[in-house]
PyMOL Python script that loads the backbone (N, CA, C, O; Angstrom):
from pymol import cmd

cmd.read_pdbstr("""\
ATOM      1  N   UNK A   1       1.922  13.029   7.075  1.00  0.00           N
ATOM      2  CA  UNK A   1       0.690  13.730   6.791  1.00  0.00           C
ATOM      3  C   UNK A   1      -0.466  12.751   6.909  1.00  0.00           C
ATOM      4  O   UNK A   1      -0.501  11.758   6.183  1.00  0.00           O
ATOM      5  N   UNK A   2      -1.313  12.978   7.712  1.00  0.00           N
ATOM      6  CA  UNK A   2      -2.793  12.314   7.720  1.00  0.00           C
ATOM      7  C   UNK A   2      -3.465  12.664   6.495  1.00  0.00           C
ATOM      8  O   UNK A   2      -3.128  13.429   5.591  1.00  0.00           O
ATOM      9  N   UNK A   3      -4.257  12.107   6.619  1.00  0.00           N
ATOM     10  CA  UNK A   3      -6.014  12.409   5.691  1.00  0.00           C
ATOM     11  C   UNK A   3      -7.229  11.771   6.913  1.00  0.00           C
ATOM     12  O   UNK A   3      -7.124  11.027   7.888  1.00  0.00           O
ATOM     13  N   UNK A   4      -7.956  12.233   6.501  1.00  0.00           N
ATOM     14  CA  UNK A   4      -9.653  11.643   7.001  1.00  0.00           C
ATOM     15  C   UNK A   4      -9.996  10.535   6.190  1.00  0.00           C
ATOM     16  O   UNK A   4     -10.047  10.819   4.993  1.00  0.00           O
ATOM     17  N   UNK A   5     -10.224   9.468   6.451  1.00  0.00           N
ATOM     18  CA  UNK A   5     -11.111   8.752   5.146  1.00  0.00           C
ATOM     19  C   UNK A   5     -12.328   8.008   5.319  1.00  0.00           C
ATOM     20  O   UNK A   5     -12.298   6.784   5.187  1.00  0.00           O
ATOM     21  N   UNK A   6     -13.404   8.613   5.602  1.00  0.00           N
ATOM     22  CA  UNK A   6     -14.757   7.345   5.976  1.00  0.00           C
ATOM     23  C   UNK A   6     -14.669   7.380   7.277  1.00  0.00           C
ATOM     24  O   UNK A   6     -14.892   6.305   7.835  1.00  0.00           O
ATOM     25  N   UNK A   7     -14.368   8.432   8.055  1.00  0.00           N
ATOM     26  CA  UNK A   7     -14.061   8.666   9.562  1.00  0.00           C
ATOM     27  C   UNK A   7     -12.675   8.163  10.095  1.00  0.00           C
ATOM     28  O   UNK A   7     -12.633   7.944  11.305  1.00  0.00           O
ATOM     29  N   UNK A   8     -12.002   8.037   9.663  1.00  0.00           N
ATOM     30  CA  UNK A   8     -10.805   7.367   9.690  1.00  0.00           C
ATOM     31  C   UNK A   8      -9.579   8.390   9.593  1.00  0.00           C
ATOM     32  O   UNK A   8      -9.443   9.286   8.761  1.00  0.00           O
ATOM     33  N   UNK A   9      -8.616   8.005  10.761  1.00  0.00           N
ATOM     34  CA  UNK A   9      -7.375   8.885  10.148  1.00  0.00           C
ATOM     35  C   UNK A   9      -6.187   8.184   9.970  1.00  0.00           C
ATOM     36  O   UNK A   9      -5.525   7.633  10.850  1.00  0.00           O
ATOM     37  N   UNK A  10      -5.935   8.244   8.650  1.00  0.00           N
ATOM     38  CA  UNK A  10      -5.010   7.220   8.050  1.00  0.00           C
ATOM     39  C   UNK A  10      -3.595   8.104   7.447  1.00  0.00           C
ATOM     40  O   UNK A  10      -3.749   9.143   6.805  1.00  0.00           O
ATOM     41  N   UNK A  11      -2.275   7.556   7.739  1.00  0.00           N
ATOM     42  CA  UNK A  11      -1.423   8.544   6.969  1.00  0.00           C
ATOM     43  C   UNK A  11      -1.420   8.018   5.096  1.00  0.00           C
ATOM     44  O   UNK A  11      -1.974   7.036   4.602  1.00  0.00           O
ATOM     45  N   UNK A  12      -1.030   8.519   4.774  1.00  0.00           N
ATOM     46  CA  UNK A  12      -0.408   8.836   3.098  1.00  0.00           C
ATOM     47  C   UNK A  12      -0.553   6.847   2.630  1.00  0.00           C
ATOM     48  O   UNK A  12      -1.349   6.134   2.019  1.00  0.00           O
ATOM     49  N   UNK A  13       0.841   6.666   3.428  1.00  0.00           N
ATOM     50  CA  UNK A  13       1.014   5.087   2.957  1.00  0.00           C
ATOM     51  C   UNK A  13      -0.045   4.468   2.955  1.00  0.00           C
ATOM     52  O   UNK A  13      -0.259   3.700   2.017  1.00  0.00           O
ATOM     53  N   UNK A  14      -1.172   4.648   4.174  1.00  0.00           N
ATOM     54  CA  UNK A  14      -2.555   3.219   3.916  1.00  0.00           C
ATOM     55  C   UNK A  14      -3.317   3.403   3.138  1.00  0.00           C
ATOM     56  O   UNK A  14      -3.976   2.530   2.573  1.00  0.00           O
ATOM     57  N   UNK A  15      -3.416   5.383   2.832  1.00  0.00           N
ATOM     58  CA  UNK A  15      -4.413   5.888   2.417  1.00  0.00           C
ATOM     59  C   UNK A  15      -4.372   5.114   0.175  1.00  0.00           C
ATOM     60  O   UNK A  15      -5.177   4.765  -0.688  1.00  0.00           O
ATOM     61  N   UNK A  16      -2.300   5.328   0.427  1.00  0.00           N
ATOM     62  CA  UNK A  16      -2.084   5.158  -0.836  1.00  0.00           C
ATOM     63  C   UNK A  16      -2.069   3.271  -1.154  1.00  0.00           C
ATOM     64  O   UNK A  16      -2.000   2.854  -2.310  1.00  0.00           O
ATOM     65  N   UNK A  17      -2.132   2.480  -0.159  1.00  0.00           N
ATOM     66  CA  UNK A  17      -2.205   0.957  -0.846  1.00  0.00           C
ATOM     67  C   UNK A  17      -3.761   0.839  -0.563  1.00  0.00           C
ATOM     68  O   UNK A  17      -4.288   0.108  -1.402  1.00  0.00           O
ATOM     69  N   UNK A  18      -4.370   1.185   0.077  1.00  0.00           N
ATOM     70  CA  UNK A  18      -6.112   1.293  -0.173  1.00  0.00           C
ATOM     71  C   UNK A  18      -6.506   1.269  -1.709  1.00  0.00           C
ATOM     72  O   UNK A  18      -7.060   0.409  -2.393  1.00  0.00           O
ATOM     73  N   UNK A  19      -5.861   2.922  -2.084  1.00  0.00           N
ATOM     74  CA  UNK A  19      -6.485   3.376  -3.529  1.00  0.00           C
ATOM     75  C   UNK A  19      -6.113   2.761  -4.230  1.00  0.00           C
ATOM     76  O   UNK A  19      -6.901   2.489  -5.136  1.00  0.00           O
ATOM     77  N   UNK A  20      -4.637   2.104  -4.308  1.00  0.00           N
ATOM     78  CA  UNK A  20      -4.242   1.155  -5.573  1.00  0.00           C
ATOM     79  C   UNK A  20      -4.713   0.174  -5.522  1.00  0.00           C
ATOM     80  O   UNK A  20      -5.237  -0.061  -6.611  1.00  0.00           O
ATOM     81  N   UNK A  21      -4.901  -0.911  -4.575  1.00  0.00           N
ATOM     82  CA  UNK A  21      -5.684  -2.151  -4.209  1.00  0.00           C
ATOM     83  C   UNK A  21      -7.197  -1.614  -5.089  1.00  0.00           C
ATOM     84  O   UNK A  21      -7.350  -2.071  -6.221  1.00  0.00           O
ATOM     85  N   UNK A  22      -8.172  -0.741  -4.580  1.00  0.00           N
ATOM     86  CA  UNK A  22      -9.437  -0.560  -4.920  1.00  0.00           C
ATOM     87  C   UNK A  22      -9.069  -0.031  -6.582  1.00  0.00           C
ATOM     88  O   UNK A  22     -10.120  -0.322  -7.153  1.00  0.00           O
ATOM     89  N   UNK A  23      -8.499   0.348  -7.239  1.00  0.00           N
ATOM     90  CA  UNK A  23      -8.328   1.047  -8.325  1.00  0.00           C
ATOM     91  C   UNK A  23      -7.894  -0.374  -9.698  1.00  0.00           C
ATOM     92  O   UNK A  23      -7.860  -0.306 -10.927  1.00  0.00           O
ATOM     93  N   UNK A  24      -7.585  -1.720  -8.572  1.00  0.00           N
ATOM     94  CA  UNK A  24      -7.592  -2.403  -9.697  1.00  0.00           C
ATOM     95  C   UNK A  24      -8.517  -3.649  -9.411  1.00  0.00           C
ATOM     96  O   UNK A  24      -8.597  -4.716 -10.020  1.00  0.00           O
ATOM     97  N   UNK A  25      -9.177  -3.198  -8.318  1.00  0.00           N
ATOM     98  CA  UNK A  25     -10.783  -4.168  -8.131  1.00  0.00           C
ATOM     99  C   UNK A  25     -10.351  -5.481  -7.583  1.00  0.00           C
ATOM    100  O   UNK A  25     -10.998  -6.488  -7.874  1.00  0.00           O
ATOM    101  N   UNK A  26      -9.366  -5.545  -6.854  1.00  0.00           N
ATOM    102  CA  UNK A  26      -9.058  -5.836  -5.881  1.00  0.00           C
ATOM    103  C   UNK A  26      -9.386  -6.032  -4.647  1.00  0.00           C
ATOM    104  O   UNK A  26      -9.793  -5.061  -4.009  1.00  0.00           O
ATOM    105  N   UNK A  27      -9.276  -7.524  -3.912  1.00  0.00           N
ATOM    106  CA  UNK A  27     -10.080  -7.739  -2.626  1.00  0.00           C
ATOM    107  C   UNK A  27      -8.738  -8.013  -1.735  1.00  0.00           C
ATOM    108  O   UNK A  27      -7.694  -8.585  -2.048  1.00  0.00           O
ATOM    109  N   UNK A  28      -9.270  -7.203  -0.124  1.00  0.00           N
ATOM    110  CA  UNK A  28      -7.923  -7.187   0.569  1.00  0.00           C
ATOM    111  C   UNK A  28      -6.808  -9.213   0.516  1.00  0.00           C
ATOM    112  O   UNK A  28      -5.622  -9.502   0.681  1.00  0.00           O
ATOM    113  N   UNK A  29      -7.869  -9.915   0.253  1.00  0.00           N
ATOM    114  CA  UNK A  29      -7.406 -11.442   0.446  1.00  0.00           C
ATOM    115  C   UNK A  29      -6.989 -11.530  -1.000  1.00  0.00           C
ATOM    116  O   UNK A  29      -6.013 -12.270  -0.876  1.00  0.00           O
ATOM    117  N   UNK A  30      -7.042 -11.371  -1.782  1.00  0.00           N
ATOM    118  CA  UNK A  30      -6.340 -11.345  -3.244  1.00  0.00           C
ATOM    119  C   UNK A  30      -5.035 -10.437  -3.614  1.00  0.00           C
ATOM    120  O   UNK A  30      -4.391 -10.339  -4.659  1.00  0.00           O
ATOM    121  N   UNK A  31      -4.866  -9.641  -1.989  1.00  0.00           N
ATOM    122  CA  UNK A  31      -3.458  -8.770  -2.274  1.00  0.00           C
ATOM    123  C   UNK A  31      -2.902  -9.356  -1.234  1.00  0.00           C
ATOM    124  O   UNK A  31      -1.672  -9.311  -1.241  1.00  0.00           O
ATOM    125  N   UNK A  32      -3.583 -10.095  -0.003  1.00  0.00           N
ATOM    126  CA  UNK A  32      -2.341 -10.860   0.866  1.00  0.00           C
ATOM    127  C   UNK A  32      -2.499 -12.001   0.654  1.00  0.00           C
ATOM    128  O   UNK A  32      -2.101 -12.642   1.627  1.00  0.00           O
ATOM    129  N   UNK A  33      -3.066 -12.937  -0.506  1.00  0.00           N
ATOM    130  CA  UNK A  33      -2.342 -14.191  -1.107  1.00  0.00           C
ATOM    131  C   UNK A  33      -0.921 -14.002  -1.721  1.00  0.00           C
ATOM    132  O   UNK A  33       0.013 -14.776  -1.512  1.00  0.00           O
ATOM    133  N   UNK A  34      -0.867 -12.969  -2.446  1.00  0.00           N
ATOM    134  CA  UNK A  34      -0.091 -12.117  -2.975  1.00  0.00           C
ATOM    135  C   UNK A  34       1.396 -12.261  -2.228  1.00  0.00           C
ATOM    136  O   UNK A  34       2.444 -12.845  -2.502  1.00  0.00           O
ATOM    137  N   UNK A  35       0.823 -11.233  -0.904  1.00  0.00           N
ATOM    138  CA  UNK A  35       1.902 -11.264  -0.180  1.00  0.00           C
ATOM    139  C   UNK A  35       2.564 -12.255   0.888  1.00  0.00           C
ATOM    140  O   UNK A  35       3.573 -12.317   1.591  1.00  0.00           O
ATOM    141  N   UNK A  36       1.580 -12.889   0.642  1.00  0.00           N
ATOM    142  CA  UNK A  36       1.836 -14.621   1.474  1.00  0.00           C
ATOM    143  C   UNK A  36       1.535 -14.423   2.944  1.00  0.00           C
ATOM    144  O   UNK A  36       2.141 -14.953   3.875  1.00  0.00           O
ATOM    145  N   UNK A  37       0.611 -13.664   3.014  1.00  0.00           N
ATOM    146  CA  UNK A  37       0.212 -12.997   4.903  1.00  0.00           C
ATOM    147  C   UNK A  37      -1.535 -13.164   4.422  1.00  0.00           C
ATOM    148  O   UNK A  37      -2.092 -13.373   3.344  1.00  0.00           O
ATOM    149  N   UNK A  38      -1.974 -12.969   5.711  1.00  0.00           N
ATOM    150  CA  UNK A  38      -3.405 -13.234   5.693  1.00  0.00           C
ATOM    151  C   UNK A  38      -4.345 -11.755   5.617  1.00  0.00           C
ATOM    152  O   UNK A  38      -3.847 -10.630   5.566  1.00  0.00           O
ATOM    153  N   UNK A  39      -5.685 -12.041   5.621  1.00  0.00           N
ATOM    154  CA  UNK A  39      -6.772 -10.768   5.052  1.00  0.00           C
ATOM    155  C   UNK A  39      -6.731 -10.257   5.960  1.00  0.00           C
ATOM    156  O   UNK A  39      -7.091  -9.083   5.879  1.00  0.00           O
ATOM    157  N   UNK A  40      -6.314 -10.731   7.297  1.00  0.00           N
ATOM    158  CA  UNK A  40      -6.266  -9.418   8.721  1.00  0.00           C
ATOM    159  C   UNK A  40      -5.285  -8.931   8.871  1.00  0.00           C
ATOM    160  O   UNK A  40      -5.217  -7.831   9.418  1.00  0.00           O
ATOM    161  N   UNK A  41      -3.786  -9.842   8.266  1.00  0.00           N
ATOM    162  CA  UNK A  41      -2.792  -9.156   8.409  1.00  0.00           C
ATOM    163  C   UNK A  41      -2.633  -7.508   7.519  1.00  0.00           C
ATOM    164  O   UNK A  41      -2.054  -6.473   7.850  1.00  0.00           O
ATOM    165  N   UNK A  42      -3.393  -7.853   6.359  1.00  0.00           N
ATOM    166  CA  UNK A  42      -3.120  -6.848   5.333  1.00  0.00           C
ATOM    167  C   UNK A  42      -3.843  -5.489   5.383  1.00  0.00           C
ATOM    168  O   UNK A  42      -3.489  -4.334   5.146  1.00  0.00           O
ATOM    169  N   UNK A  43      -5.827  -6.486   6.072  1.00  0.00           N
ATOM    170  CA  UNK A  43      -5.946  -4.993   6.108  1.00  0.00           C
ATOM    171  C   UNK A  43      -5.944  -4.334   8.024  1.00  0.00           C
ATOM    172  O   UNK A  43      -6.919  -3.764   8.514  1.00  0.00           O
ATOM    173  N   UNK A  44      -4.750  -4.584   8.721  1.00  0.00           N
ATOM    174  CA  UNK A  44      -4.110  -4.167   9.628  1.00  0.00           C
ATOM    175  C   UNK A  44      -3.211  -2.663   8.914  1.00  0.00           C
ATOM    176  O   UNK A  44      -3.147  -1.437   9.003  1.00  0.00           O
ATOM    177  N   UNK A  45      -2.615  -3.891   8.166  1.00  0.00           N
ATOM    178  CA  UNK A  45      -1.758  -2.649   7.072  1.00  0.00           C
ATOM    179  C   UNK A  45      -2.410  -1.157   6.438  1.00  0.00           C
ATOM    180  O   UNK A  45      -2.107   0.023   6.614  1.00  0.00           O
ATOM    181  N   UNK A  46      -3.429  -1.837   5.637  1.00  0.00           N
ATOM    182  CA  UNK A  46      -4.216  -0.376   5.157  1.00  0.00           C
ATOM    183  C   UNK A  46      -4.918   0.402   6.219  1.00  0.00           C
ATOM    184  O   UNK A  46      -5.217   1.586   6.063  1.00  0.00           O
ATOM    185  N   UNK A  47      -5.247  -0.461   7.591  1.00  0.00           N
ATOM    186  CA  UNK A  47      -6.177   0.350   8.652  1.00  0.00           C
ATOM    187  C   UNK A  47      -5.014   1.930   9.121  1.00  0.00           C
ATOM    188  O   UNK A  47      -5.253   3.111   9.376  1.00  0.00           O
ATOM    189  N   UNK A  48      -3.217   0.727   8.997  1.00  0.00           N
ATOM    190  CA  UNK A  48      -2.297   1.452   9.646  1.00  0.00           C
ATOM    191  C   UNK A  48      -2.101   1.056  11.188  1.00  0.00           C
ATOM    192  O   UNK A  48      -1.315   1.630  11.942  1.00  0.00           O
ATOM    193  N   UNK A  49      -2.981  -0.071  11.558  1.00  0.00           N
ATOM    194  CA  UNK A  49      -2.750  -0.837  12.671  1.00  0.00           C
ATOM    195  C   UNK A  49      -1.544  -1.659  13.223  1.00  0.00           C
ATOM    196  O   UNK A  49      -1.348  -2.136  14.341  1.00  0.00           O
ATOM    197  N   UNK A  50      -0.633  -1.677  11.827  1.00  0.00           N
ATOM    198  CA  UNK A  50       0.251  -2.110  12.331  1.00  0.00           C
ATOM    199  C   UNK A  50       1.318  -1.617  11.335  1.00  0.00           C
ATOM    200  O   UNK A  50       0.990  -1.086  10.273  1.00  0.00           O
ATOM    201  N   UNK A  51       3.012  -1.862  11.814  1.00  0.00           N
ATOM    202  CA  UNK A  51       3.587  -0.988  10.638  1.00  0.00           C
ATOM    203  C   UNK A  51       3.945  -1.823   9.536  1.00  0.00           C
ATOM    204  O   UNK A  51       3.867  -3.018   9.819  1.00  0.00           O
ATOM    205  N   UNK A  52       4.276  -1.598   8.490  1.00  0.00           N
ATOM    206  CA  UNK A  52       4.166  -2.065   7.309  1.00  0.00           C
ATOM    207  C   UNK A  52       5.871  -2.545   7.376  1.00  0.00           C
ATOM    208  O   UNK A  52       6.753  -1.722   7.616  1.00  0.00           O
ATOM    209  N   UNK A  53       6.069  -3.597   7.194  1.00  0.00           N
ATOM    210  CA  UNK A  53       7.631  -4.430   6.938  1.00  0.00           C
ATOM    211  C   UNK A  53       8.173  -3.873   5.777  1.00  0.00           C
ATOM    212  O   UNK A  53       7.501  -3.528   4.805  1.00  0.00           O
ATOM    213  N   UNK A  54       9.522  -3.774   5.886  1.00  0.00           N
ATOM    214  CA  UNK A  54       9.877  -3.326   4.327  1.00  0.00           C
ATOM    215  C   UNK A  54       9.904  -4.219   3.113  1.00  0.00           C
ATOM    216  O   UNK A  54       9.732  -4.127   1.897  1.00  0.00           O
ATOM    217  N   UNK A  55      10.212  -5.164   4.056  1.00  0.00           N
ATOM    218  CA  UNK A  55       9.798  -6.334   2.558  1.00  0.00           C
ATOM    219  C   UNK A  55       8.711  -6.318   2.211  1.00  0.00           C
ATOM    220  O   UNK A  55       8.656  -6.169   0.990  1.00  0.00           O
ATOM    221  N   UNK A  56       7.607  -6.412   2.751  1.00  0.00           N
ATOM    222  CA  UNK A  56       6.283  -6.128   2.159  1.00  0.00           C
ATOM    223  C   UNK A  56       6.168  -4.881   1.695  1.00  0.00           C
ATOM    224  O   UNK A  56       5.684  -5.021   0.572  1.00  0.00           O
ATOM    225  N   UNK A  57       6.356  -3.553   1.936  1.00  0.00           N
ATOM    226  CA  UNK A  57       6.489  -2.380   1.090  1.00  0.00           C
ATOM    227  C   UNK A  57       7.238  -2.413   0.017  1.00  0.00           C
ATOM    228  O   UNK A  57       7.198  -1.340  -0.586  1.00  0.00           O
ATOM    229  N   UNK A  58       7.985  -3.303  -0.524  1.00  0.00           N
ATOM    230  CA  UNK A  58       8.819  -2.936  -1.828  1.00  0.00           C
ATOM    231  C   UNK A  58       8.392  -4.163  -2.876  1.00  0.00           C
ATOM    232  O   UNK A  58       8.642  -4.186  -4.081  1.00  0.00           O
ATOM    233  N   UNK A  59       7.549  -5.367  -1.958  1.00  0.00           N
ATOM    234  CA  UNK A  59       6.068  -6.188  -2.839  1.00  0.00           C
ATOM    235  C   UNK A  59       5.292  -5.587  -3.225  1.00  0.00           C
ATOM    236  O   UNK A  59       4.821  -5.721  -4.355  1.00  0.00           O
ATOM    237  N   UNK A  60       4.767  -4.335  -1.973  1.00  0.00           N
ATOM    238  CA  UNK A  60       3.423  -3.563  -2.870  1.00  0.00           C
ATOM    239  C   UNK A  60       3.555  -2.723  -3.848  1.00  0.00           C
ATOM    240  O   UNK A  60       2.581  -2.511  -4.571  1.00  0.00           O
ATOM    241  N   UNK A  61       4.837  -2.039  -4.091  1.00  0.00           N
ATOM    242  CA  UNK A  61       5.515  -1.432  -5.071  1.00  0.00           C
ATOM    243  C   UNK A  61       5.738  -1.832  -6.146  1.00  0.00           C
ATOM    244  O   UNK A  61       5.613  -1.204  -7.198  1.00  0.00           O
ATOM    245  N   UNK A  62       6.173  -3.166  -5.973  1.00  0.00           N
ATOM    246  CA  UNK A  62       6.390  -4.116  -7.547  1.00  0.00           C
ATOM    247  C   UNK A  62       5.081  -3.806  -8.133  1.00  0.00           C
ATOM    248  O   UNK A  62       4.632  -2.952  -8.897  1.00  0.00           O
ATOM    249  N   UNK A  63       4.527  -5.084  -7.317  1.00  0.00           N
ATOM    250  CA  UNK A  63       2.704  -4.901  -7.616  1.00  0.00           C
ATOM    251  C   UNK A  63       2.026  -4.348  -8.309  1.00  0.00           C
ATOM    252  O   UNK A  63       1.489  -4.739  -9.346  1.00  0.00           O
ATOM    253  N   UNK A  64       1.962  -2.888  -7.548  1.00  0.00           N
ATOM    254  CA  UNK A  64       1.490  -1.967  -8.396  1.00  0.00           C
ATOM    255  C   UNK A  64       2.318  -0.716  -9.515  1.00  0.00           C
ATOM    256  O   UNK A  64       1.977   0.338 -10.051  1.00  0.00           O
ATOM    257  N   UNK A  65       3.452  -1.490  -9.467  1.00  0.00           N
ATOM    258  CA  UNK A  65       4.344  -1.274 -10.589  1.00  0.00           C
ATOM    259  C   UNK A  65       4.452   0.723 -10.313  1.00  0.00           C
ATOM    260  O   UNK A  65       4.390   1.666 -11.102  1.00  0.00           O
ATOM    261  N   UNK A  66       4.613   0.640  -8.977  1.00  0.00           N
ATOM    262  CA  UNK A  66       5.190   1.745  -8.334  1.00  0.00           C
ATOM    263  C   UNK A  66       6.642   2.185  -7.761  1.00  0.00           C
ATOM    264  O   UNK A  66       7.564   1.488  -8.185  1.00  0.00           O
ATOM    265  N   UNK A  67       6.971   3.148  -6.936  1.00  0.00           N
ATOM    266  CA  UNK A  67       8.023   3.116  -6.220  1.00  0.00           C
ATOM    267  C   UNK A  67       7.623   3.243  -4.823  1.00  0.00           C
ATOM    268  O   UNK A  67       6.665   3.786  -4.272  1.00  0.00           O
ATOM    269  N   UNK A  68       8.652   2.574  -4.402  1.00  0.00           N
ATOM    270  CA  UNK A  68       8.395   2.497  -2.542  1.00  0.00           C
ATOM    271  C   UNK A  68       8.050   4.192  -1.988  1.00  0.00           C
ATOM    272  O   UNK A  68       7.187   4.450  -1.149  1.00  0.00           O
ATOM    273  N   UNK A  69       9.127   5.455  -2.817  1.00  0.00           N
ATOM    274  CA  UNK A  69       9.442   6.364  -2.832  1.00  0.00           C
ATOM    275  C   UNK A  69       7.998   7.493  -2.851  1.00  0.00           C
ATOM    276  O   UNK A  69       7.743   8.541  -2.259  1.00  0.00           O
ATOM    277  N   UNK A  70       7.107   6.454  -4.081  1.00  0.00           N
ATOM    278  CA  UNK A  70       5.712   7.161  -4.243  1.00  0.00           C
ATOM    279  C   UNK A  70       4.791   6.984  -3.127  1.00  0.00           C
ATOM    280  O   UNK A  70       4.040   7.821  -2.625  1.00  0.00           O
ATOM    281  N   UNK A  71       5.023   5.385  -2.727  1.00  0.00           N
ATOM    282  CA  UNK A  71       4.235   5.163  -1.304  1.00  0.00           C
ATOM    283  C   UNK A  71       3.888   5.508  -0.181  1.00  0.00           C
ATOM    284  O   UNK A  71       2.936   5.475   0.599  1.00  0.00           O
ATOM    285  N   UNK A  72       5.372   6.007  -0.345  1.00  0.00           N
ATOM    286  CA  UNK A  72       5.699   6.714   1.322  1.00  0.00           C
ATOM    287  C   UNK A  72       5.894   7.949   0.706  1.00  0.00           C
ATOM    288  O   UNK A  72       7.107   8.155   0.745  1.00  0.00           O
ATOM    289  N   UNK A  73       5.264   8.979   0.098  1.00  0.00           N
ATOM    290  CA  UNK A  73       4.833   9.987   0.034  1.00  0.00           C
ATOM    291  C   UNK A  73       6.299  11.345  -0.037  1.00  0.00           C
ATOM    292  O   UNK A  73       6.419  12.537   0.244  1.00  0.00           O
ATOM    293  N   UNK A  74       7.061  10.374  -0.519  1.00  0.00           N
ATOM    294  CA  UNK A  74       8.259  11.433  -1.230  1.00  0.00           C
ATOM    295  C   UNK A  74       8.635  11.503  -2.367  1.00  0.00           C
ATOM    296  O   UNK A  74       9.827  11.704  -2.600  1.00  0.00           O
ATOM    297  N   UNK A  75       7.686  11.352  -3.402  1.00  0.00           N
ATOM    298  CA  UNK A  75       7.111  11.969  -4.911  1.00  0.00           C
ATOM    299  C   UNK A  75       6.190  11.529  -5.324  1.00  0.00           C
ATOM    300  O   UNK A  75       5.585  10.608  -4.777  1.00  0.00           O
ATOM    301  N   UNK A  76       5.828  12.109  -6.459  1.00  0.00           N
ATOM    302  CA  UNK A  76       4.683  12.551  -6.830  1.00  0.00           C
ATOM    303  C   UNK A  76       4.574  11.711  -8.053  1.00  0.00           C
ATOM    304  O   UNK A  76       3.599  11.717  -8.805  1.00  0.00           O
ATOM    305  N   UNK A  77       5.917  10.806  -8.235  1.00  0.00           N
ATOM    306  CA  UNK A  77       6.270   9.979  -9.623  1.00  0.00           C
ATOM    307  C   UNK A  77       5.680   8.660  -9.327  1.00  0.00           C
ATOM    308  O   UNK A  77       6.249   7.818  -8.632  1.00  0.00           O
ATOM    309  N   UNK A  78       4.381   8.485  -9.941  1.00  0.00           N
ATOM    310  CA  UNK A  78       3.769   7.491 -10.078  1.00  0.00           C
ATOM    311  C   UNK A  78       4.715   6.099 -10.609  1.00  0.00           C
ATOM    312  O   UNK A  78       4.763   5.072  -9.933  1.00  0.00           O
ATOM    313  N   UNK A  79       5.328   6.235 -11.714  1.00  0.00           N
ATOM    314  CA  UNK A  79       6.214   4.955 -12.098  1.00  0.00           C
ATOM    315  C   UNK A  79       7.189   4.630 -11.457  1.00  0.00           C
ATOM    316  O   UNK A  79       7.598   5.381 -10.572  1.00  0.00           O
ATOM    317  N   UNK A  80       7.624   3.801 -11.646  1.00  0.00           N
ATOM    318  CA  UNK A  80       8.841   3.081 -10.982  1.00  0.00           C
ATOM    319  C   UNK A  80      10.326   3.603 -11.276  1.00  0.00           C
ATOM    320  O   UNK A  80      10.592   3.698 -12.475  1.00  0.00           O
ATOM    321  N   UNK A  81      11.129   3.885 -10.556  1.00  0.00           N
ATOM    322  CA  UNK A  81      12.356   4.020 -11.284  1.00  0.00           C
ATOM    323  C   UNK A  81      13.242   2.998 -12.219  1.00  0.00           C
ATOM    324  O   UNK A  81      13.304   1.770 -12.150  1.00  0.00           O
ATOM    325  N   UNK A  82      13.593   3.475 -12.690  1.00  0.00           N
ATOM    326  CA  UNK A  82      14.254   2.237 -14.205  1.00  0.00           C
ATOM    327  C   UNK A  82      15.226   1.573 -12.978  1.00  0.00           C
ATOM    328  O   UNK A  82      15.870   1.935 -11.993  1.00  0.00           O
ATOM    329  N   UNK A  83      14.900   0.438 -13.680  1.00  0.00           N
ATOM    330  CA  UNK A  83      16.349  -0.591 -12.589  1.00  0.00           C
ATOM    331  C   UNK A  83      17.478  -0.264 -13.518  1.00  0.00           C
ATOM    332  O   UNK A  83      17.248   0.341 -14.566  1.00  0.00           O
ATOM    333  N   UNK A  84      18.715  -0.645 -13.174  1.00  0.00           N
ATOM    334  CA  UNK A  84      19.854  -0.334 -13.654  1.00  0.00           C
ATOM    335  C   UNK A  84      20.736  -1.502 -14.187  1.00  0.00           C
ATOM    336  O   UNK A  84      21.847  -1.269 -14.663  1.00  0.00           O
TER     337      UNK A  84
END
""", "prot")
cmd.dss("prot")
cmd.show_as("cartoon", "prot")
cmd.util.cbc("prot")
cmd.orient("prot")
C-alpha cells in the first residue's frame, strides 16, 4: 500500500520509520549512527530508494521498541512481541 507524503509516494514501511524517527525528534544521522550506515544511506531508506536489509529492519524495530511485523504493515500492534 502507498500513501502520498509532501508529494511523495512512499509505501507503509518508509512512511512508518519516517514517523517514528520524527516522533522522537530525531535526526536522519542520529538513527544511522545508530545503525552504523551513513545519513544518505538511511534516508535512501525512508525515501524507499533503496530496499531496506533485514538486519537493519529488525534494528529499527528494536529501536523503536516495535515489531518488524508492525513495520511492514501486518498489524496494527504497536508493541513488540514478548521474547520467549
Amino acid at each position: 500500500m502507498n500513501i502520498h507524503f509532501f508529494g511523495l509516494t512512499l509505501n507503509l514501511l518508509n512512511f512508518f520509520i519516517r514517523q517514528l524517527r520524527e516522533d522522537k525528534d530525531l535526526t536522519q544521522t542520529e538513527i544511522a549512527a545508530y545503525l552504523n550506515c551513513s545519513q544518505r544511506i538511511y534516508s535512501n531508506y525512508e525515501r524507499g530508494e533503496v530496499d531496506l536489509p533485514t538486519g537493519i529492519l529488525i534494528k529499527l524495530a528494536e529501536f523503536h521498541e516495535t515489531s518488524t511485523d508492525y513495520l511492514l504493515n501486518r498489524t496494527n500492534r504497536k508493541k513488540p512481541y514478548p521474547k520467549n
